[in-house]
C-alpha positions, 0 to 999 in steps of 0.5 A: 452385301456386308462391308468388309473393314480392313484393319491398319496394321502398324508400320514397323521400325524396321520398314520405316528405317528401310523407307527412310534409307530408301530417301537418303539415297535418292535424295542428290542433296544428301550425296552433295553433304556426305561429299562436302563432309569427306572432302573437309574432312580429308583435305584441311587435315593432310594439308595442315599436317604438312604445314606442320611437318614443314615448320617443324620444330617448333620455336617454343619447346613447350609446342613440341612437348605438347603436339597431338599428332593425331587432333592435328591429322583431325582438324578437318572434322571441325570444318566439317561439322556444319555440313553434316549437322545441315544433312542432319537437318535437311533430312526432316526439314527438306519433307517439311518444305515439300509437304512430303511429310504428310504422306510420310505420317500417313504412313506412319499415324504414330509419328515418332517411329518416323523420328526413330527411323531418321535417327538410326537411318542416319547412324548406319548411312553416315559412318560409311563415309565419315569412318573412311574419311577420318581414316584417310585424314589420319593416315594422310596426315601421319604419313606427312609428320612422318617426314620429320619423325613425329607421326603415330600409329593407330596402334598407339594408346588413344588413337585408334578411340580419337580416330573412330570416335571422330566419325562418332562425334560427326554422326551425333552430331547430324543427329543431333540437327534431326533433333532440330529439325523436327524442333523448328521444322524450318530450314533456315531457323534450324541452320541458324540456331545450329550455327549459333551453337557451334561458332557464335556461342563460343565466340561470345563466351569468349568475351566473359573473364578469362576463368569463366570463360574456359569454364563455360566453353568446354563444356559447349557442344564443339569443345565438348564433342571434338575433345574425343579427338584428343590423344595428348595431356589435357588441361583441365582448365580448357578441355575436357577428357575424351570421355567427359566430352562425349558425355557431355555432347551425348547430353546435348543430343539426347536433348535435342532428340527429346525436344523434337519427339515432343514436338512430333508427337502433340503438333499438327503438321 
């Protein structure tokens, strides 16, 4: 009798993108965090835009002059930054916590091809909820400016870039806490160094010198990924461009995903 030795063949991109949307739909954690991120999303940016509508004009003529009725319908993306940015992390830490991250590199002895297949499994699950949220946010809230004459159109120069761009910020951004979590591997040590990156760091910039610190803080991930919300004059001195911004946070995502890819491909699990 001849033993007959069946040969592995390698797992497709294409199927571990399938197996990993396959997971993020049957995990009730991811629709709890896609909810958290549409309900931050929509709710805080219709309700400050009321605010605003309500209080306008502004005392100082300077304050009219440079309103962005689009950032200000917007402003529920920055509290929704850390839900999705734990999504993104929950999705590799959450298999590290069970172990089930064994059976997916059985699967998949190469590894990164895992680490792609979350990323682009992430890409495409995400902005089915995050684009439908801006959309809402920034309609609910220009409906509310509108009351007092000083709402925009997507049909106006920028909007329509700052709108769609923010559910491109929110999406990386959960990339980016992928890259985390195959960097850390751990739930609570990804969430603190995200959180340290999007609230204390600016925080503790804030207490170099003035110049220094607007210098600095720009460039750090939640100055530099939000500025593609931005419609009005920028100054230089505080923000970057809508274009620059995204560079920038590109940088830092890429970063993140390097690290992690390095960190998949040469440690045991």
């Amino acid at each position: 009798m001849t033993a007959t030795t069946v040969e592995a063949r390698p797992v497709s991109l294409p199927r571990v993108v399938l197996s990993e949307l396959t997971k993020l739909r049957s995990v009730r954690s991811t629709a709890w965090a896609l909810l958290t991120t549409a309900a931050l999303i929509i709710g805080p940016g219709i309700l400050i835009c009321l605010a605003q509508a309500e209080q306008w004009p502004p005392d100082n003529p300077a304050d009219a002059a440079g309103f962005d009725a689009t950032a200000i319908s917007l402003t529920g993306v920055y509290f929704a930054t850390l839900a999705i940015g734990v999504l993104g992390i929950l999705v590799v830490s959450g298999e590290y916590a069970t172990g089930s991250i064994r059976s997916t590199f059985a699967a998949v002895p190469r590894r990164l091809p895992v680490l792609w297949g979350k990323v682009i499994a992430f890409g495409l699950a995400v902005p089915v909820v995050c684009v439908p949220a801006v959309l809402i946010a920034f309609l609910g809230g220009q409906k509310m400016l509108d009351t007092k004459g000083i709402g925009v159109t997507m049909g106006d120069p920028g909007v329509a870039r700052a709108v769609l761009g923010s559910a491109l910020f929110l999406t990386m951004l959960g990339m980016l806490g992928i890259g985390l979590g195959m960097l850390l591997r751990n739930t609570a040590a990804a969430v603190t160094v995200l959180v340290g990156m999007l609230l204390i760091l600016p925080l503790t910039v804030s207490f170099l010198p003035a110049d220094l610190s607007a210098t600095v803080n720009k460039f750090l991930p939640l100055s530099a990924g939000t500025a593609i919300t931005n419609v009005g004059p920028v100054d230089p001195t505080f923000t970057l461009t809508p274009q620059a911004g995204l560079g920038v946070f590109t940088i830092y995502v890429v970063v993140f995903l390097a690290l992690g890819a390095v960190r998949v491909a040469t440690r045991d699990v």
